[in-house]
N, C-alpha and C positions, 0 to 999 in steps of 0.2 A: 191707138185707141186713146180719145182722151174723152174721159166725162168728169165736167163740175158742176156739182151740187151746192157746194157751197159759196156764198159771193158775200161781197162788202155793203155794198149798196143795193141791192133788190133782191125781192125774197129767195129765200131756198129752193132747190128741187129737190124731190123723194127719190129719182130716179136713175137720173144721167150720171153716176158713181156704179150703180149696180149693173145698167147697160153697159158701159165698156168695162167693168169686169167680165160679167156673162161674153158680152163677144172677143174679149181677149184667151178667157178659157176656149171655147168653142173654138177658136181660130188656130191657137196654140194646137190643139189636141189633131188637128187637121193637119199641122207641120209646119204652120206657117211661123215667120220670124214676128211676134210681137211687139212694138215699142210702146207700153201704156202712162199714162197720165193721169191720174184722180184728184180733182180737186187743185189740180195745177196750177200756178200764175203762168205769164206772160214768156217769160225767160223759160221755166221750167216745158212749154207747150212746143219751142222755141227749139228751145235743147234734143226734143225726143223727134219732132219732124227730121231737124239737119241728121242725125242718126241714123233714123229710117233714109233719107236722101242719100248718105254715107255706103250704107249697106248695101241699097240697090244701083251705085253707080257702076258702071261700065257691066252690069249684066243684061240678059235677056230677061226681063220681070215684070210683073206689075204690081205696083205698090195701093196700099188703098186709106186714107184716112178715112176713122171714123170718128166722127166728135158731138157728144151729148150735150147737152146744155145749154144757156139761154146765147143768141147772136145777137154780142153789144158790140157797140163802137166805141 
């Protein structure tokens, strides 16, 4: 789960922080392994994907990203 609300250069969101909270709860409570991100940079978005990759190598699974917030380049 990652949502960022906050950024440097273009406005804020009210929402993608409380989105991947709400779906990290909801998902957690289901059994699932969580990896989440609030407000993360680059490295930090970085860090929690290889993890999740980490986790799910050599099993039978499926993994899912979910990520809120604005798609900059």
């Amino acid at each position: 789960m990652i949502g960022n609300s906050a950024y440097q250069h273009v406005p804020a969101l009210s929402n993608p922080g409380n989105d991947a909270n709400s779906m990290a709860f909801a998902l957690g409570r289901l059994g699932f392994k969580v990896f989440k991100v609030v407000d993360g940079d680059k490295l930090a978005m970085s860090r929690a994907i290889a993890q999740m990759q980490a986790h799910l190598k050599g099993q039978q699974a499926v993994g899912m990203l979910y990520y809120a917030g604005h798609g900059l380049q």
